[in-house]
TILUM-764850 format. One record per residue (C-alpha): x, y, z; residue in one letter. Coordinates in steps of 0.02 Angstrom, whole numbers, m for minus. Layout:
+--------+--------+--------+------+
!     xx !     yy !     zz ! code !
+--------+--------+--------+------+
!      X !      Y !      Z !    A !
...
+--------+--------+--------+------+
END
This chain:
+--------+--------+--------+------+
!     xx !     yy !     zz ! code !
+--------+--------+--------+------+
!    445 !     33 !    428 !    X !
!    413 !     26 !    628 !    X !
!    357 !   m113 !    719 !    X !
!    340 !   m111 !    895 !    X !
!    352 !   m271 !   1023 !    X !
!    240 !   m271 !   1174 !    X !
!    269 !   m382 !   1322 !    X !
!    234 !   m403 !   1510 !    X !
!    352 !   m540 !   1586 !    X !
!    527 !   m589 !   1608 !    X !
!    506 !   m740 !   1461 !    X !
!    413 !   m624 !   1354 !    X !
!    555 !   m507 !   1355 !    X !
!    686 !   m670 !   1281 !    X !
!    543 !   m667 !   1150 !    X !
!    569 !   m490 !   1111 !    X !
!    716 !   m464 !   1109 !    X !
!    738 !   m631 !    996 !    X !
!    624 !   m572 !    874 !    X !
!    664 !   m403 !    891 !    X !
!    867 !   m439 !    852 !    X !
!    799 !   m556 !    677 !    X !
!    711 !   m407 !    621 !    X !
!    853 !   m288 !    638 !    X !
!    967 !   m417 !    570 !    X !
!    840 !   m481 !    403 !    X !
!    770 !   m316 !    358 !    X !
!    848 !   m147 !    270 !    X !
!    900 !      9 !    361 !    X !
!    735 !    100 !    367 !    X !
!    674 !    m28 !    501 !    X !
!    620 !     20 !    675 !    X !
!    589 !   m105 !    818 !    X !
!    519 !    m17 !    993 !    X !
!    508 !   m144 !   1121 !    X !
!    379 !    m94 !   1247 !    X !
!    388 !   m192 !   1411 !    X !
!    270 !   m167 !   1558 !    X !
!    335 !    m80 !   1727 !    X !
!    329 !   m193 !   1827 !    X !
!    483 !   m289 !   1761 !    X !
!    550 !   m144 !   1635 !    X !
!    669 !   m105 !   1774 !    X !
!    791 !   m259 !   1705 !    X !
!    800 !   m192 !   1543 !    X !
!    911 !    m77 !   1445 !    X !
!    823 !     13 !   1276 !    X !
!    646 !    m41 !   1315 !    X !
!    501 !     83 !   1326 !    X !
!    395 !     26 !   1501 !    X !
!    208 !     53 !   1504 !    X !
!     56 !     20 !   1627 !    X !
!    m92 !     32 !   1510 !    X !
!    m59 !    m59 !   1367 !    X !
!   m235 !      7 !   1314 !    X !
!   m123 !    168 !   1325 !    X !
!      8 !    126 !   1212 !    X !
!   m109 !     52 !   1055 !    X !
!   m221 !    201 !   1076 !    X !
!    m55 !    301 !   1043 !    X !
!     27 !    186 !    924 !    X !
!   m108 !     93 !    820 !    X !
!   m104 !    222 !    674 !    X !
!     92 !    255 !    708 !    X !
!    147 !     99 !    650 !    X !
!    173 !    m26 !    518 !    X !
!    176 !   m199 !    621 !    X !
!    116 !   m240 !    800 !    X !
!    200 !   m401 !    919 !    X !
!     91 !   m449 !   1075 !    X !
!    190 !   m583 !   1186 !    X !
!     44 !   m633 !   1280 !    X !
!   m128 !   m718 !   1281 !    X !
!   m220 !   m688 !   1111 !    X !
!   m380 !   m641 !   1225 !    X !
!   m286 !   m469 !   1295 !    X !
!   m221 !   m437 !   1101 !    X !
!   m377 !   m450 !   1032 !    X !
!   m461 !   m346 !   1191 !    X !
!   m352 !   m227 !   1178 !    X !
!   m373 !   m181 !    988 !    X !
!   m542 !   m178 !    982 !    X !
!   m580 !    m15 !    988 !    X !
!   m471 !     37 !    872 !    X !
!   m490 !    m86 !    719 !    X !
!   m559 !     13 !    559 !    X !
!   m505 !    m77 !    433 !    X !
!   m404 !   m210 !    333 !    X !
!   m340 !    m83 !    219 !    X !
!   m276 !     44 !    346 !    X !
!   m238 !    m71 !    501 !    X !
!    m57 !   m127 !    555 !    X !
!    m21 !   m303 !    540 !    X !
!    m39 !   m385 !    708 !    X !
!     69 !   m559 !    779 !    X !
!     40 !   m634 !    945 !    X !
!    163 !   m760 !   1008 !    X !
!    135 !   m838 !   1184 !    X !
!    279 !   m807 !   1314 !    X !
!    377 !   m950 !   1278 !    X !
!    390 !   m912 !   1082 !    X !
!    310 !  m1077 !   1047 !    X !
!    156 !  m1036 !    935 !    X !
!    150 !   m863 !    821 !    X !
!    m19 !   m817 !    778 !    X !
!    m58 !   m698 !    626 !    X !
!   m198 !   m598 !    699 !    X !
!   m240 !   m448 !    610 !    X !
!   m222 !   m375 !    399 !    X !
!   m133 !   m543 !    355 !    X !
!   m132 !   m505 !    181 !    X !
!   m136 !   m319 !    133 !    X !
!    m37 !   m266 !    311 !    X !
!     75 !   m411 !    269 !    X !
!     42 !   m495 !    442 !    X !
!     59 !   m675 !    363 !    X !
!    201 !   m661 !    275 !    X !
!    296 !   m618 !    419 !    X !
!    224 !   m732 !    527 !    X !
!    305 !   m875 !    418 !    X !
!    450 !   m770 !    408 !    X !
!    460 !   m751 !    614 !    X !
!    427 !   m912 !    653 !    X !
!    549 !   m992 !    556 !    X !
!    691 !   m868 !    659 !    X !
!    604 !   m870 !    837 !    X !
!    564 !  m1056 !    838 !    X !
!    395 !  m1034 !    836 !    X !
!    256 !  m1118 !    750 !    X !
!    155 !  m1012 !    619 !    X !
!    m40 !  m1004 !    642 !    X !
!   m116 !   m946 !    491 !    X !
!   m300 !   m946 !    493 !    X !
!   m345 !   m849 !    338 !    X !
!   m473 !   m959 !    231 !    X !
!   m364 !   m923 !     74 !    X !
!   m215 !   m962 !    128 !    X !
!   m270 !  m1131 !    226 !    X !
!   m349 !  m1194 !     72 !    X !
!   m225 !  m1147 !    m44 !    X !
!   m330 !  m1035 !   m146 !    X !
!   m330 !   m871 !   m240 !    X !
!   m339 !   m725 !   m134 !    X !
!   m382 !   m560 !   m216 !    X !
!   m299 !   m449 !    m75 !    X !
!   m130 !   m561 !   m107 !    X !
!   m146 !   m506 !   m274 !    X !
!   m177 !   m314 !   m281 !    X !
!    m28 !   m315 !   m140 !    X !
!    104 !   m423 !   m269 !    X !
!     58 !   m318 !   m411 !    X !
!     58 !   m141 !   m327 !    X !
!   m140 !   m114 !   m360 !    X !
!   m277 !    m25 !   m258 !    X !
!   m421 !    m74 !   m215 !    X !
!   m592 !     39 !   m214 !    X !
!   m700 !    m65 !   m138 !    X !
!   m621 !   m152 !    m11 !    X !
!   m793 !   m240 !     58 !    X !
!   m800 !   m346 !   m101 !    X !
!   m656 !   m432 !    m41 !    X !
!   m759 !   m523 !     63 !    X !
!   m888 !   m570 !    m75 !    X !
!   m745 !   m631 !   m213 !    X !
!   m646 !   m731 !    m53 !    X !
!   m786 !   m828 !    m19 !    X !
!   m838 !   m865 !   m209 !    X !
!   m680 !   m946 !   m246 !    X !
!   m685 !  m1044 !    m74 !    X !
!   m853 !  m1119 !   m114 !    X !
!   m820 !  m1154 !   m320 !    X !
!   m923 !  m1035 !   m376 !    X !
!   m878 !   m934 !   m551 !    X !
!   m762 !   m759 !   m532 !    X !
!   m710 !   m670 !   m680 !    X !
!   m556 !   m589 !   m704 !    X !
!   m553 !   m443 !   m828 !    X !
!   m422 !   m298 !   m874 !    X !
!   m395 !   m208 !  m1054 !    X !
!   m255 !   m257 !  m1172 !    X !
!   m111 !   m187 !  m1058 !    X !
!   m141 !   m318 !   m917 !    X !
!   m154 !   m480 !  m1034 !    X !
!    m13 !   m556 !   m987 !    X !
!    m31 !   m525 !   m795 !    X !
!   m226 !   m600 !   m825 !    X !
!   m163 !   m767 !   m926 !    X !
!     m9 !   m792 !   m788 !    X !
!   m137 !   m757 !   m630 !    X !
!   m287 !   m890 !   m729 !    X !
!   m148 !  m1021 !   m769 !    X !
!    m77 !  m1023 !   m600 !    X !
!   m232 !  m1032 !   m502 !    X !
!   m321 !  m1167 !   m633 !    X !
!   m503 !  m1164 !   m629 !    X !
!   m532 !  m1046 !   m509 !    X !
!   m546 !   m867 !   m633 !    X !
!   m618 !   m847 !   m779 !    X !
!   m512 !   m682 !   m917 !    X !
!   m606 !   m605 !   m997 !    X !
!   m520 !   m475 !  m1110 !    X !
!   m551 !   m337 !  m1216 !    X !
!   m700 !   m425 !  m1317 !    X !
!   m815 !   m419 !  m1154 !    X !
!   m809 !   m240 !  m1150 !    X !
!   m940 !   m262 !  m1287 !    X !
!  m1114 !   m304 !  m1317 !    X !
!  m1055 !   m471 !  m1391 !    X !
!   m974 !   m546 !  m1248 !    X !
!  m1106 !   m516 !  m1121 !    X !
!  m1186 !   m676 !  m1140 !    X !
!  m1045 !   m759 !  m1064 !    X !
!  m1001 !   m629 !   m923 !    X !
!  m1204 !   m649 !   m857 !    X !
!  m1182 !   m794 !   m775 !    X !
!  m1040 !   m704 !   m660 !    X !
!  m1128 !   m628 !   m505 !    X !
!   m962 !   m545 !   m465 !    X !
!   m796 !   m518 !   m528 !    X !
!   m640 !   m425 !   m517 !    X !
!   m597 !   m287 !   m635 !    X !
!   m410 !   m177 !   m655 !    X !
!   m466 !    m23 !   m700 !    X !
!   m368 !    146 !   m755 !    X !
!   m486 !    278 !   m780 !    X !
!   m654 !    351 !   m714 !    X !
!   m756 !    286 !   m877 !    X !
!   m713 !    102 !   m862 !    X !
!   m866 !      8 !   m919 !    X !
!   m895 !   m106 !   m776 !    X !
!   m935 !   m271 !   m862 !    X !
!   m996 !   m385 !   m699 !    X !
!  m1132 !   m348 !   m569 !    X !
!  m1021 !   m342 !   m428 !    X !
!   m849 !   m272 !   m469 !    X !
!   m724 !   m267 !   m357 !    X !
!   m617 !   m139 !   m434 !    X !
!   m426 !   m153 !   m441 !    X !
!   m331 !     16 !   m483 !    X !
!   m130 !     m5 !   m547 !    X !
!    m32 !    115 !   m448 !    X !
!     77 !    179 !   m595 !    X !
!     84 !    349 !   m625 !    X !
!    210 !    476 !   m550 !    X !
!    150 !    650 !   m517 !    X !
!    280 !    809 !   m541 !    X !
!    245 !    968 !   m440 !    X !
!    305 !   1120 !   m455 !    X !
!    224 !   1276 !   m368 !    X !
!    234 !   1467 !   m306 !    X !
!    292 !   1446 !   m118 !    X !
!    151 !   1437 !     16 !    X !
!     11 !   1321 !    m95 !    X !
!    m96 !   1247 !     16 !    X !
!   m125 !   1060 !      2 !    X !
!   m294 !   1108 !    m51 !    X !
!   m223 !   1203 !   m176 !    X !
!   m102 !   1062 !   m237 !    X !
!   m252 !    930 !   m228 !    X !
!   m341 !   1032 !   m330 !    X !
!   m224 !   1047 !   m472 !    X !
!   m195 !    872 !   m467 !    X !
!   m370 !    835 !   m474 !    X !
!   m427 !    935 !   m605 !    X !
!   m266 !    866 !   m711 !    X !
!   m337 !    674 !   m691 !    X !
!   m511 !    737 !   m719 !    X !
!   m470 !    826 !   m891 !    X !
!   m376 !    690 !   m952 !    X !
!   m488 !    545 !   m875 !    X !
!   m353 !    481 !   m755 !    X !
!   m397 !    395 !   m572 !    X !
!   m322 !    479 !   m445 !    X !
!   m288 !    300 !   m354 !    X !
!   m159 !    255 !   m462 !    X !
!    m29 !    403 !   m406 !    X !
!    112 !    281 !   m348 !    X !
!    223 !    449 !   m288 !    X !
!    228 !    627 !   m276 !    X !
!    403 !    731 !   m357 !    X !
!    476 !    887 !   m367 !    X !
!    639 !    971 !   m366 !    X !
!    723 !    982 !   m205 !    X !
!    686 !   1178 !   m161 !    X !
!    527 !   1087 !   m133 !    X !
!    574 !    975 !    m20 !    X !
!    504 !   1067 !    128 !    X !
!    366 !   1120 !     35 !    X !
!    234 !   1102 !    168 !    X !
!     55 !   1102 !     39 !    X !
!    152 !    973 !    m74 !    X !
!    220 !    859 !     95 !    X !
!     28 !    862 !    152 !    X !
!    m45 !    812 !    m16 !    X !
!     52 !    664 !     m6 !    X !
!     29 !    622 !    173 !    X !
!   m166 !    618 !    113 !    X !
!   m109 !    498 !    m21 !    X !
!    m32 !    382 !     71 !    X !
!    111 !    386 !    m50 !    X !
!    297 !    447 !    m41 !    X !
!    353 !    637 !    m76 !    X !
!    521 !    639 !   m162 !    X !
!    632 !    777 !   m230 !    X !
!    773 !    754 !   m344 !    X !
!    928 !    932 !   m362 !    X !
!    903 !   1023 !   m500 !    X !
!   1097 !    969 !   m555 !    X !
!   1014 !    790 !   m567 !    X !
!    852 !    850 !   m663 !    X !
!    957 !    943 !   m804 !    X !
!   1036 !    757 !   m858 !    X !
!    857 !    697 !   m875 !    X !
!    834 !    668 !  m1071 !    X !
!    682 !    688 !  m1150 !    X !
!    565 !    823 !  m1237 !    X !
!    488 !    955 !  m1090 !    X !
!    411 !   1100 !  m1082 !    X !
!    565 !   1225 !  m1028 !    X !
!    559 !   1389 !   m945 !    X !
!    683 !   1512 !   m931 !    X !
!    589 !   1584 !   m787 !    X !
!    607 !   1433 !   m704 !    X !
!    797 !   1409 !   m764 !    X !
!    832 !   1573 !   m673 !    X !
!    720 !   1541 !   m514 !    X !
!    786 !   1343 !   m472 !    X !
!    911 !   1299 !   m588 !    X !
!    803 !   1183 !   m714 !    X !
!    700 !   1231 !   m850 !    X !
!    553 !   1124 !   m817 !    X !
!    499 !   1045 !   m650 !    X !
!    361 !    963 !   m654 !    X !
!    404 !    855 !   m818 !    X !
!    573 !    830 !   m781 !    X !
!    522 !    768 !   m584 !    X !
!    395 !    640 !   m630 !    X !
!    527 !    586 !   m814 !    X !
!    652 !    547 !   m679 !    X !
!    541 !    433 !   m549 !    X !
!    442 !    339 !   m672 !    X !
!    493 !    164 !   m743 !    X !
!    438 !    175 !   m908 !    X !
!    471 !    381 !   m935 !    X !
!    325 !    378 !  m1031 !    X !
!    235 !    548 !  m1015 !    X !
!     23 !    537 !   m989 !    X !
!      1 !    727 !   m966 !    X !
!    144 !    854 !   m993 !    X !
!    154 !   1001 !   m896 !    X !
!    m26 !   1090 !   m860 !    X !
!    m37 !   1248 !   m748 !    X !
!   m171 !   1287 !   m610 !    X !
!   m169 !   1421 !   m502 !    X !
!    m16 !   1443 !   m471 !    X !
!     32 !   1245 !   m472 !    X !
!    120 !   1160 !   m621 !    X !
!     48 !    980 !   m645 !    X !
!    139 !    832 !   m775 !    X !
!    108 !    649 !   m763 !    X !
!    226 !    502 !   m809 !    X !
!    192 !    317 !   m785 !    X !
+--------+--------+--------+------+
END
């Protein structure tokens, strides 16, 4: 995770390097603070980054980053990002604290960015206090965004966010529906948030339980698989990210090539594509560059695993001694995705395309 820290004066820089020393200190190795501080008082400063366009630095940073901190006036935060705001799914989340560290504002992708979580979190270590302006959160209410982000889900249509948001702020009815498999998750998520969702379950898939879904302008749906019957008017669509996808390949695939595979593997066995959590494969893949790409367009991690490791995988595969000769495993695809999924439950075993070996485990 990288989060960069942008200031212009001598007291933002105390609330920089404040905040940037919690962060280093709370969160795991992975994390990367950049502090950028303007020229004109960088000078003073060891391990800083000095800039004189900010407009410069978000225009080269925006998309390189997890988490933005302005220490400054919200107007020149807000200026500044302007142009390059796309969307609540894709943006960084954004703080601005004033110079003296007194008030931390949660500016931008509060809940799916994560911006106001760590606000709370930042505030309490900087001394600041948290300003949290999101509806759902100042009321107290259920927030759809909060919940696809605690339960590792995707969402397809992100502008219905808007539409269930402000159903639930006004009292109006929102359904909450999901097949057998997410019962449990349904009844916990209606309890806690009393009267504000409706379940329905597996009995409004029908024609029977349609008289009690009509009066439900819009609702919210988990859905695994292209065919889902939607059962409101306006769905807003949540997708479990669950399944683990093991590659194997000839060397030189393109992505194209791998997306392809992958593709026509979810399509044959009526799979969503959204719900890839990861991308495997042994490590002679590792630098695989068609397989790397694929899951750069993702959005989700590439891992490899040795081939020593994939041989104490247990379960039934599809083995090859092709393969056994060539990278030391019998089976790489199966044995991949067996050894990064939770359940090692297998959806598709092994299926070949071009060149590309495809298997599926959730």
């Amino acid at each position: 995770m990288r989060t960069i820290i942008i200031t212009f004066t001598h007291d933002g820089m105390k609330v920089a390097k404040k905040a940037a020393q919690s962060m280093k200190d709370d969160i795991n190795d992975d994390m990367n603070v950049d502090i950028y501080c303007h020229s004109r008082c960088s000078d003073n400063y060891d391990n800083v980054i000095s800039f004189d366009s900010v407009g410069r630095v978000i225009r080269e940073q925006f998309m390189n980053c997890d988490r933005i901190l302005f220490i400054c006036a919200a107007a020149i935060a807000v200026r500044t990002l302007a142009p390059y705001i796309k969307s609540k799914v894709t943006d960084p989340a954004v703080l601005v604290a004033d110079e003296q560290g007194r008030f931390l504002i949660s500016l931008l992708s509060g809940h799916l960015g994560g911006a106001n979580e760590w606000c709370s979190q930042l505030s309490c270590k900087i001394g600041a206090v948290p300003v949290i302006t999101t509806a759902t959160d100042a009321r107290g209410v259920f927030a759809v965004d909060m919940f696809a982000k605690e339960n590792n889900m995707r969402i397809l249509n992100p502008v219905m966010i808007q539409d269930i948001s402000g159903r639930v702020l006004n009292g109006e009815p929102v359904g909450i529906a999901g097949d057998k498999a997410y019962k449990k998750l349904l009844e916990k998520t209606v309890k806690k948030w009393n009267g504000q969702l409706t379940m329905f379950g597996e009995e409004a898939y029908g024609t029977a339980g349609q008289s009690s879904i009509d009066k439900y302008e819009s609702g919210i749906q988990i859905i695994t698989s292209p065919s889902a019957h939607m059962i409101f008017r306006r769905t807003l669509k949540l997708v479990p990210m669950d399944l683990f996808v093991g590659i194997g390949c000839k060397r030189g695939k393109t992505s194209g090539q791998i997306r392809k595979a992958v593709s026509s593997t979810c399509d044959k066995n009526d799979l969503l594509m959204e719900r890839i959590v990861a991308v495997v494969s042994v490590d002679r893949k590792a630098d695989e560059q068609g397989i790397i790409d694929f899951a750069r367009e993702l959005k989700v991690p590439y891992k490899t695993y040795s081939a020593q490791y994939l041989n104490t995988i247990r379960g039934e595969f599809t083995a090859s001694g092709f393969v056994k000769d060539k990278v030391g495993v019998d089976n790489v695809c199966e044995r991949s995705a067996c050894a990064a999924s939770k359940d090692k439950r297998c959806i598709v075993k092994k299926t070949v395309c071009d060149g590309v070996t495809v298997a599926i485990y959730a």
